[in-house]
N, CA, C and O of each residue as an XYZ file, in Angstrom:
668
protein
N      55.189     39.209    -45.481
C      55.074     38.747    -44.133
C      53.601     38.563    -43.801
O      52.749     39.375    -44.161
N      53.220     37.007    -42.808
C      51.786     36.940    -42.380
C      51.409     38.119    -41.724
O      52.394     38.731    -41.311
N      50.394     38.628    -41.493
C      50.159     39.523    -40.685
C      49.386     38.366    -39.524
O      49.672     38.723    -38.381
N      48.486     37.080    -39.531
C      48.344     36.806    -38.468
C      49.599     35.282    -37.636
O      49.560     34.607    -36.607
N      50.521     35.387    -38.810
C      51.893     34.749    -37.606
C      51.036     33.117    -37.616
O      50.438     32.500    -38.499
N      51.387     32.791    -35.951
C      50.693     31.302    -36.424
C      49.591     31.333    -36.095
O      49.236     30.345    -35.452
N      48.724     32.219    -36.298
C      47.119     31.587    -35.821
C      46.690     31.701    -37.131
O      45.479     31.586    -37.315
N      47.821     32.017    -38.631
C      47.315     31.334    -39.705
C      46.966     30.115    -40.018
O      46.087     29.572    -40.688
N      48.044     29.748    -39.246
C      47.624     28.038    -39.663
C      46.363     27.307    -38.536
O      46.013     26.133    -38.419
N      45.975     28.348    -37.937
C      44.886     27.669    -37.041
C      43.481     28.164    -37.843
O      42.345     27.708    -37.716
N      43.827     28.957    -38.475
C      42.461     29.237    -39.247
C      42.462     28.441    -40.618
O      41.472     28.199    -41.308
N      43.373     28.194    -40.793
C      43.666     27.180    -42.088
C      42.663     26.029    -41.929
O      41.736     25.584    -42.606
N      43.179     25.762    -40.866
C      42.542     24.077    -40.004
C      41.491     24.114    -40.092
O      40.796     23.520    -40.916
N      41.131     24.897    -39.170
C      39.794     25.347    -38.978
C      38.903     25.117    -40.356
O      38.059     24.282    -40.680
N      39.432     26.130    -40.934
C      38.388     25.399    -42.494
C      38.515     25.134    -42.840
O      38.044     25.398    -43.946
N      39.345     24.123    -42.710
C      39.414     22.635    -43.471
C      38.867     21.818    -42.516
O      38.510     20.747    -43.005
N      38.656     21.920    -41.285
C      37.713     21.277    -40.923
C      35.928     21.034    -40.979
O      35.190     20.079    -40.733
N      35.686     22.720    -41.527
C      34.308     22.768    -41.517
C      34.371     22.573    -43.044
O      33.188     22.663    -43.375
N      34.987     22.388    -43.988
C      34.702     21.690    -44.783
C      34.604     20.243    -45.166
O      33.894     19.656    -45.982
N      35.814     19.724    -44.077
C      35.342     18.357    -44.046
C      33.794     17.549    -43.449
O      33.041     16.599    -43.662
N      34.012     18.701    -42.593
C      32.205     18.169    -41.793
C      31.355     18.082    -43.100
O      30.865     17.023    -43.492
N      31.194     19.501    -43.863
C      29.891     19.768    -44.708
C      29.963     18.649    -45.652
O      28.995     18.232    -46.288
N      31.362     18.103    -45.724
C      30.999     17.137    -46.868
C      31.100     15.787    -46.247
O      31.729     14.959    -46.907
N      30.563     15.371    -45.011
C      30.043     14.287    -44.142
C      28.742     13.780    -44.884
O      28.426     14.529    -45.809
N      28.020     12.834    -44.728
C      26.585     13.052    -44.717
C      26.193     13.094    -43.731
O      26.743     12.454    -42.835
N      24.820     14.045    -43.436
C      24.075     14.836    -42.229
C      23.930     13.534    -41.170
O      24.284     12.461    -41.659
N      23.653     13.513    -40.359
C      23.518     12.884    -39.504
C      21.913     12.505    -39.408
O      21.225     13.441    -39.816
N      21.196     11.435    -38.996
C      19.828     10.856    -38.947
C      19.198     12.288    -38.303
O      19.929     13.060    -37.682
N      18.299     12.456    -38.439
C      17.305     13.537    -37.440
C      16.866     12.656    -36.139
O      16.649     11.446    -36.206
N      16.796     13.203    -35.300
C      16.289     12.658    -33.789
C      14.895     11.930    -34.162
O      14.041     12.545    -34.800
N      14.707     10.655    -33.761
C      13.626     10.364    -33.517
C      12.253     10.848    -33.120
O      11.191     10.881    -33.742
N      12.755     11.389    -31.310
C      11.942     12.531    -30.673
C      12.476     13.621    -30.793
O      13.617     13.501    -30.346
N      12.295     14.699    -31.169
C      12.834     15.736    -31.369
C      13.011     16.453    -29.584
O      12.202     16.670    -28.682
N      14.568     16.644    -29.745
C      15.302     17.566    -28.167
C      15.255     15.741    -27.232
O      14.508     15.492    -26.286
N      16.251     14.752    -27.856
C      15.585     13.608    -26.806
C      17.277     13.674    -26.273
O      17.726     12.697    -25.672
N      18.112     14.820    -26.523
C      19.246     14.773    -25.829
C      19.252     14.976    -24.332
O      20.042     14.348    -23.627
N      18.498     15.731    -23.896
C      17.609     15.744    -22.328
C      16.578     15.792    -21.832
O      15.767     16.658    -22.161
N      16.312     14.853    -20.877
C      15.143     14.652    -20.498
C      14.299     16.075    -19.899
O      14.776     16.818    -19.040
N      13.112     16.242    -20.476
C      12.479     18.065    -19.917
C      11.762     17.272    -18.571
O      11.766     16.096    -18.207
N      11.273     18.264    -18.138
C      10.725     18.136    -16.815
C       9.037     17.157    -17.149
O       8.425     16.295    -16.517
N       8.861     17.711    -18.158
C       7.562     16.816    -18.615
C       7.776     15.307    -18.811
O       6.847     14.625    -18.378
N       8.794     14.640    -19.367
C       9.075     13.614    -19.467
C       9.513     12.887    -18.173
O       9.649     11.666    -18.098
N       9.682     13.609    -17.340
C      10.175     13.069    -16.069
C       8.844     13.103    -15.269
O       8.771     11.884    -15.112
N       7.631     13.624    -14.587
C       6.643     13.683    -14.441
C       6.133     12.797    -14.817
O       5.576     11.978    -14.086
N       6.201     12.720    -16.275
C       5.059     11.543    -16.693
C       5.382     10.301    -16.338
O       4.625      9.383    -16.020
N       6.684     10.319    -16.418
C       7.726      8.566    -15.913
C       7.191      8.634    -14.825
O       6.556      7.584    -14.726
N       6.969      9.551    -13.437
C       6.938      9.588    -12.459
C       5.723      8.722    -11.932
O       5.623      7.894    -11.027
N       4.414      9.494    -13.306
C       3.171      9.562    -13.008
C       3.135      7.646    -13.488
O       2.682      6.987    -12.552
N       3.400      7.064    -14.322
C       3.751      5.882    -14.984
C       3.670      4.803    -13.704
O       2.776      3.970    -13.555
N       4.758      5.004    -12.862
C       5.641      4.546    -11.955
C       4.442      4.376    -10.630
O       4.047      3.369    -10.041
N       4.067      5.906    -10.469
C       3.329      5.786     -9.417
C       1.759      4.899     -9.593
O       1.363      4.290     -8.599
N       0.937      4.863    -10.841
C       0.428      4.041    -11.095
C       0.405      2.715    -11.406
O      -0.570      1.975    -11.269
N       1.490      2.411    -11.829
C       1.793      1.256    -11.473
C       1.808      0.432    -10.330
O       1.445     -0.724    -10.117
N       2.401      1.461     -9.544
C       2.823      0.757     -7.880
C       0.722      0.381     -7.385
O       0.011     -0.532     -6.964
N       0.663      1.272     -7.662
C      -0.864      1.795     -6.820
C      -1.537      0.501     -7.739
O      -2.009     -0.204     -6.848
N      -1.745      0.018     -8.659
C      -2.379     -0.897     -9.149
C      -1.687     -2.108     -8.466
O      -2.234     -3.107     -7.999
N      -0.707     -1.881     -8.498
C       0.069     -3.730     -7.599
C      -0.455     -3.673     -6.323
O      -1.331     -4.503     -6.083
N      -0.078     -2.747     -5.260
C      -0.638     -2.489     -4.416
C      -2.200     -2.654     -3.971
O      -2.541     -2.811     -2.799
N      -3.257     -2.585     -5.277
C      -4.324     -2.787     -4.670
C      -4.901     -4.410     -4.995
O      -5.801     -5.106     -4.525
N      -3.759     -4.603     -6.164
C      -4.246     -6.475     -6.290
C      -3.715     -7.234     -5.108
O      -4.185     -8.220     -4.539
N      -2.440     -6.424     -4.832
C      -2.028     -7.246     -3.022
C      -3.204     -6.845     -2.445
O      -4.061     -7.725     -2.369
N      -3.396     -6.108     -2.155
C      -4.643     -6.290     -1.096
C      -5.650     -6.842     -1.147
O      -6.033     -7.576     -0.236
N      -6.550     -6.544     -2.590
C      -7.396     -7.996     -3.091
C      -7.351     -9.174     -2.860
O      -8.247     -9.956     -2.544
N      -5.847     -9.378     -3.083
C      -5.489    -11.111     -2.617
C      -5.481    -11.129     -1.455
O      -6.130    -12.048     -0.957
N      -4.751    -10.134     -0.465
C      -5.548    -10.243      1.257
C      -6.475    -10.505      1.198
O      -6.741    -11.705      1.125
N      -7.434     -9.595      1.196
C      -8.809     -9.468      1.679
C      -9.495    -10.746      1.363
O     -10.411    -11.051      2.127
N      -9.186    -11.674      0.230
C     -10.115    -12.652     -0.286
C      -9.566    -14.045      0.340
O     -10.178    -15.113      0.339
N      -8.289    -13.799      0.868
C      -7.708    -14.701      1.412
C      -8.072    -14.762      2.853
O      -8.042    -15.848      3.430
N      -8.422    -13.648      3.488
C      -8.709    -13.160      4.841
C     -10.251    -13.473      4.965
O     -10.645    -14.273      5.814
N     -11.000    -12.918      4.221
C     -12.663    -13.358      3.888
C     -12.965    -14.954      4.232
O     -13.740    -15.352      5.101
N     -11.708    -16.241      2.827
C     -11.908    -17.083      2.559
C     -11.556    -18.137      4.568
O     -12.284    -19.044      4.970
N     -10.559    -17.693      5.198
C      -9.916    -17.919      6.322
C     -11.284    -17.865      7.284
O     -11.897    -18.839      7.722
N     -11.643    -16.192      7.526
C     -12.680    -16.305      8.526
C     -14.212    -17.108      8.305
O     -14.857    -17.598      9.233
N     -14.690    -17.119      6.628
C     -16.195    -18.073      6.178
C     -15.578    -19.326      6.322
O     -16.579    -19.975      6.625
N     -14.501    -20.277      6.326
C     -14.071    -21.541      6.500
C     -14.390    -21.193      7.603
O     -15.601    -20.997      7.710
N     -13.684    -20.995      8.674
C     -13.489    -20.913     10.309
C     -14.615    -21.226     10.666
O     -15.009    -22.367     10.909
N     -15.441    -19.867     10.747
C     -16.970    -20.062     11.221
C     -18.250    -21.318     10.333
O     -19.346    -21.722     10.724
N     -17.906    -21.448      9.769
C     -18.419    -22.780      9.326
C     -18.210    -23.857      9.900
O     -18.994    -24.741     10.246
N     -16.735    -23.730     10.030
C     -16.169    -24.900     10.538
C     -16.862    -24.853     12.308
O     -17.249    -25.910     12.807
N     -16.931    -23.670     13.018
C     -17.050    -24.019     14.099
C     -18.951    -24.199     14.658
O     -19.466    -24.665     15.675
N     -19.572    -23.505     13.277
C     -20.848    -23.837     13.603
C     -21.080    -25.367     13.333
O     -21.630    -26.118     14.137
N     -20.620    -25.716     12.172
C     -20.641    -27.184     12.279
C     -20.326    -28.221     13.104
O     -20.695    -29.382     12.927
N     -19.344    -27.645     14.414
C     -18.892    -28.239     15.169
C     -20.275    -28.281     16.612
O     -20.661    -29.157     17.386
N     -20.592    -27.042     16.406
C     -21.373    -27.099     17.416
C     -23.103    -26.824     17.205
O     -23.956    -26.455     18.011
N     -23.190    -27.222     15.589
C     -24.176    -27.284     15.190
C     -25.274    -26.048     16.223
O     -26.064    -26.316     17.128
N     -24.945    -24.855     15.694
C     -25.158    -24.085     15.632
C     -24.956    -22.480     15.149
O     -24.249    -21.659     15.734
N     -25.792    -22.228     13.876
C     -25.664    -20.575     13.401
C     -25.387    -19.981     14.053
O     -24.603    -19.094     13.713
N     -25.657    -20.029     14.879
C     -25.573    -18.510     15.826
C     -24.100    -18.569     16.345
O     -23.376    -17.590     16.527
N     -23.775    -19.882     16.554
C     -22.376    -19.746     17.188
C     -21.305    -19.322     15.823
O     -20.322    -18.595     15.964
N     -21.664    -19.843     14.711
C     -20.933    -19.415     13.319
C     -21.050    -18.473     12.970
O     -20.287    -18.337     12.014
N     -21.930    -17.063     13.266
C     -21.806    -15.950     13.113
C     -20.880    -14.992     13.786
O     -20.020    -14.179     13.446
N     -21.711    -15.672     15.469
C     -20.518    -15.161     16.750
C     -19.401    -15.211     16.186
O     -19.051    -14.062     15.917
N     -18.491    -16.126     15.797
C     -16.992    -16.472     15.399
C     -16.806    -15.668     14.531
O     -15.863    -14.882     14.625
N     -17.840    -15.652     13.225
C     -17.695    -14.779     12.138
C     -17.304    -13.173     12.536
O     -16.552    -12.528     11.805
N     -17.842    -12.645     13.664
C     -18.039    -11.521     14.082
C     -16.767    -10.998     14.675
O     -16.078    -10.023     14.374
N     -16.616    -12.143     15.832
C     -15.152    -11.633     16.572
C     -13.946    -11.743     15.565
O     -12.994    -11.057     15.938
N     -13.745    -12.392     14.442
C     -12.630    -12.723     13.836
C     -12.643    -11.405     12.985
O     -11.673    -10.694     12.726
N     -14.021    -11.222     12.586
C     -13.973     -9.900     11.827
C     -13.504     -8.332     12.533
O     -12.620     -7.547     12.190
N     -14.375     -8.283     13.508
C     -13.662     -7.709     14.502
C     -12.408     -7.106     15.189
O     -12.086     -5.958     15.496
N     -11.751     -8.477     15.326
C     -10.057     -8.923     15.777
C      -9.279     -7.847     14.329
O      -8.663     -6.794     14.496
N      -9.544     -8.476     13.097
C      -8.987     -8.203     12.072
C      -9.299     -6.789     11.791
O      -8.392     -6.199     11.203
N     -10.347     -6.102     12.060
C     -10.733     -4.904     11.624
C      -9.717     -3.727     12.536
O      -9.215     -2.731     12.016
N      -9.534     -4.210     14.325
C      -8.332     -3.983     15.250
C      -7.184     -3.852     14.430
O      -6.570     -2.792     14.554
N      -6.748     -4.697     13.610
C      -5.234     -4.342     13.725
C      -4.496     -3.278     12.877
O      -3.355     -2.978     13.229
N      -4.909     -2.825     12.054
C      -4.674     -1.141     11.435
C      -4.982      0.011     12.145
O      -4.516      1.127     11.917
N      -6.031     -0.381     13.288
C      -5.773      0.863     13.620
C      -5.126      0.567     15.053
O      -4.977      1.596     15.714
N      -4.692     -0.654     15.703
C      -4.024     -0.573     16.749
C      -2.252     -0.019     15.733
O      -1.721      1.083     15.866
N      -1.819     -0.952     14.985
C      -0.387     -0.425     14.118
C      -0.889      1.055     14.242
O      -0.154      1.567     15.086
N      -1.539      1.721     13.925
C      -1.880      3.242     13.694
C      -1.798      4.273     15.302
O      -1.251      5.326     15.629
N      -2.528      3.425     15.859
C      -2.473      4.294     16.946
C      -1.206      3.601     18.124
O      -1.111      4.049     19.267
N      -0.541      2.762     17.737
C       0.957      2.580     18.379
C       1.621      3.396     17.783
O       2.182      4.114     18.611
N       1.921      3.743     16.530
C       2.724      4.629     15.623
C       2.363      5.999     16.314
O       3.295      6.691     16.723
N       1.103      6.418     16.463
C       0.862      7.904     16.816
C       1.676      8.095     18.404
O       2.473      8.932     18.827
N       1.071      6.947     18.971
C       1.771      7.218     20.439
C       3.038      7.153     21.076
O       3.465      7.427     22.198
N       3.713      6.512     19.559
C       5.035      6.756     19.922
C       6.141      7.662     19.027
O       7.363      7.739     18.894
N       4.850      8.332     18.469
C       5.247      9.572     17.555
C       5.219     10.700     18.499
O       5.976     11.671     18.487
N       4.100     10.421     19.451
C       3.694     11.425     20.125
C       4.912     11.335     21.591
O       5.275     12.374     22.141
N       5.345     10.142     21.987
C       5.844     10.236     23.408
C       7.318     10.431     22.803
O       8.349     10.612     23.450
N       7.220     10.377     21.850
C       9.009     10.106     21.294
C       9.813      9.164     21.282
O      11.020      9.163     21.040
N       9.259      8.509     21.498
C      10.035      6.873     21.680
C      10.534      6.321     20.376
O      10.019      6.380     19.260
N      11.619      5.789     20.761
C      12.681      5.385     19.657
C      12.214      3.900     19.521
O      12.914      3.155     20.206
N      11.423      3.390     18.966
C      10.785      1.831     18.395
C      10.696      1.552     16.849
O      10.124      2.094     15.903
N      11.570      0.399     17.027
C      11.837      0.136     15.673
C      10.555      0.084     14.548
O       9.513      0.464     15.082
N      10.446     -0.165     13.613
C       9.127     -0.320     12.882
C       8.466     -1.610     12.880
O       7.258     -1.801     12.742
N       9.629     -2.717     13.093
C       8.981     -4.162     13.172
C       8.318     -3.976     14.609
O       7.131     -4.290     14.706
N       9.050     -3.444     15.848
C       8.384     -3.505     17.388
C       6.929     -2.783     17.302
O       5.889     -3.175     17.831
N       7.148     -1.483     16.398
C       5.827     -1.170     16.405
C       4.436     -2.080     15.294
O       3.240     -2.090     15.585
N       4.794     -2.467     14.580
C       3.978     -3.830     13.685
C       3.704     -4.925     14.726
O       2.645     -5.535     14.578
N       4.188     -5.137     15.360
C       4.053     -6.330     16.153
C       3.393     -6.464     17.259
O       2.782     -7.439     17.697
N       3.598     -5.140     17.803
C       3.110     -4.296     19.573
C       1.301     -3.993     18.642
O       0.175     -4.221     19.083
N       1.645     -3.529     17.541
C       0.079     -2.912     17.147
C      -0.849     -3.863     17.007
O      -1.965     -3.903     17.525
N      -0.086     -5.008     15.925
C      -0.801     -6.286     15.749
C      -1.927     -6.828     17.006
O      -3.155     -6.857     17.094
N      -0.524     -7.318     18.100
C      -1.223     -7.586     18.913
C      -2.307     -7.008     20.039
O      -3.203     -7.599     20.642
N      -1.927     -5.799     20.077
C      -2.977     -4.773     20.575
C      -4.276     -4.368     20.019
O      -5.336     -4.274     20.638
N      -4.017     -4.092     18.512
C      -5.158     -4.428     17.873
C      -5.924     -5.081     17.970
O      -6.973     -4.704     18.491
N      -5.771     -6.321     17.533
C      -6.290     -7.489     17.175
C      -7.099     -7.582     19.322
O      -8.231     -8.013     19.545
N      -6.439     -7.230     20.108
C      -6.888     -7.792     21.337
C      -8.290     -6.730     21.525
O      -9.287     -7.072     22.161
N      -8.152     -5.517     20.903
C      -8.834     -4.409     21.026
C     -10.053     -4.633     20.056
O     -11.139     -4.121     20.329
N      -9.907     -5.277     19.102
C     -11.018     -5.187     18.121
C     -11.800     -6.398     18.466
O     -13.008     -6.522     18.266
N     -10.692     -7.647     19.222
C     -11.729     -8.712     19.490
C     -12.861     -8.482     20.655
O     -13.891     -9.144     20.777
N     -12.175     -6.725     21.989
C     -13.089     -6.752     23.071
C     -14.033     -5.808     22.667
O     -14.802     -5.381     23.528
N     -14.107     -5.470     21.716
C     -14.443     -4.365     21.241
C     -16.051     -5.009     20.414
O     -17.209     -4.598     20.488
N     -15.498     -6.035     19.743
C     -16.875     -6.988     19.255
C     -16.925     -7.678     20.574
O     -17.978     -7.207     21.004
N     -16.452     -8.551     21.586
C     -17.381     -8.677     22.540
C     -18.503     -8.262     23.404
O     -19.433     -8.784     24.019
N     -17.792     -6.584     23.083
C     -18.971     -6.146     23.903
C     -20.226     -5.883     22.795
O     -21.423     -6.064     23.017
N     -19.614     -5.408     21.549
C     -21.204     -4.996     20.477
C     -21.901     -6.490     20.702
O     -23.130     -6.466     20.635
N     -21.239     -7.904     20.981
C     -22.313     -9.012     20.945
C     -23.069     -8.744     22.048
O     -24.297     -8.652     22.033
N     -22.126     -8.572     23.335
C     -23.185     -8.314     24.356
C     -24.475     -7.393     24.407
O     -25.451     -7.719     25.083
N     -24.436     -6.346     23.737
C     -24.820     -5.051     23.161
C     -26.126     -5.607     22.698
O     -27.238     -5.426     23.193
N     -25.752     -6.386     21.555
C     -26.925     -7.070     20.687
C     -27.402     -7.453     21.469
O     -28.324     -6.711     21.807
N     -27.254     -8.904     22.468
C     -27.825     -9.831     22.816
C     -28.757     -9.034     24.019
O     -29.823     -9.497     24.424
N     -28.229     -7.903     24.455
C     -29.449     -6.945     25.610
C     -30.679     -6.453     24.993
O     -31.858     -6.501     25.345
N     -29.864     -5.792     23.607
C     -31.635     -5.333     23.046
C     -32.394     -6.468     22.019
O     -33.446     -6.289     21.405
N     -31.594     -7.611     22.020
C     -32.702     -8.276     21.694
C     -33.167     -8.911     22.843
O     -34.058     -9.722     22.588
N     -32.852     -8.815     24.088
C     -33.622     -9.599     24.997
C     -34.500     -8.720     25.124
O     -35.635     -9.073     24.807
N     -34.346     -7.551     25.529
C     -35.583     -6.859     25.460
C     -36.585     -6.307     24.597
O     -37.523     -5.567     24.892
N     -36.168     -6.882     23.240
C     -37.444     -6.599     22.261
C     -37.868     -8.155     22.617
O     -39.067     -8.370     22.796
N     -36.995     -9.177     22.721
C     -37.740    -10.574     22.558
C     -37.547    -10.955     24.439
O     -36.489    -11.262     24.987
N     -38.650    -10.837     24.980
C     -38.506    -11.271     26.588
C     -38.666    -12.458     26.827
O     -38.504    -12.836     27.987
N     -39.078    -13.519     25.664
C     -39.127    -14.826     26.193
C     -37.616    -15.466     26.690
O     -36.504    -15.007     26.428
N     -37.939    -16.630     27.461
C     -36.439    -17.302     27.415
C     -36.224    -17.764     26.887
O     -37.024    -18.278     26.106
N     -34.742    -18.012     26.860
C     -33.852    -18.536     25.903
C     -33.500    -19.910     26.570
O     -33.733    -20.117     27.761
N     -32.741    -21.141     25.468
C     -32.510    -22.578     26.037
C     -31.049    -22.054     25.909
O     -30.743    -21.248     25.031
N     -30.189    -22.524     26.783
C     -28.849    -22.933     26.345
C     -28.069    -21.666     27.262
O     -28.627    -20.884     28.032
N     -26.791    -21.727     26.960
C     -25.473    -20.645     27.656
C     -26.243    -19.231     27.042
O     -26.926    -19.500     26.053
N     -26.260    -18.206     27.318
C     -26.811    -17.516     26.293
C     -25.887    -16.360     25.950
O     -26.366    -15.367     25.402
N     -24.145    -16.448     26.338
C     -23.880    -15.886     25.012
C     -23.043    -16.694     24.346
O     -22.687    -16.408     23.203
């Protein structure tokens, strides 16, 4: 009589199964060795990959702003000193446009704070748009007055008069 009944025939199996394995051939070795899960290091570095990436796209978009924004305001003021055949008026322009533009990040910035701060429920386009234009109105009065600014202390380093509108 078996003494183990039917879990003879489960041990039977059994090694006849691990003998069928051993006489498999082995299987390839891993390429990367442990590449059955990703470790925390490999995920980091993807991370780190990813985030440099973005940050390099990100700063050629802005490159292409800025040179596009540069190329916009040196046309402009050219264009309008030529119109009125006068430098000084092509700088003026140069100034306020620079100005205007320098406004609108921190008007978007400080609409965002103030309606971070009052609690107000504004969408993200209302606040882009509200900042834009606030900005841009803030940075253009903002260089109006530094022209005015200028044009006082140079009257008073230079006291002669001037021909023409004088600002």
């Amino acid at each position: 009589m078996d003494i183990l009944g039917p879990f003879h025939c489960l041990s039977g199996f059994t090694a006849l199964l691990v003998v069928s394995l051993e006489t498999v051939s082995p299987a390839a070795p891993p390429l990367i060795p442990n590449d059955t899960a990703a470790g925390p290091i490999t995920l980091l570095l993807l991370i780190a990959i990813l985030f440099a990436a973005a940050l390099i796209l990100a700063l050629i978009a802005t490159a292409i702003v800025a040179v596009l924004l540069l190329a916009g305001v040196a046309s402009s003021s050219f264009l309008i000193a030529w119109k009125n055949r006068s430098a000084r008026t092509g700088f003026r322009a140069a100034f306020l446009q620079c100005s205007a533009a320098a406004g609108i990040p921190i008007g978007i910035v400080s609409f965002q704070l103030a309606s971070w701060i009052m609690h107000l429920i504004v969408s993200t386009r209302s606040i882009i748009v509200l900042g834009t234009i606030t900005g841009a109105a803030g940075g253009a009065s903002v260089g109006l007055l530094l022209l005015l600014g200028i044009r006082i202390i140079a009257k008073r380093l230079n006291p002669r008069p001037q021909q023409g509108f004088p600002l």
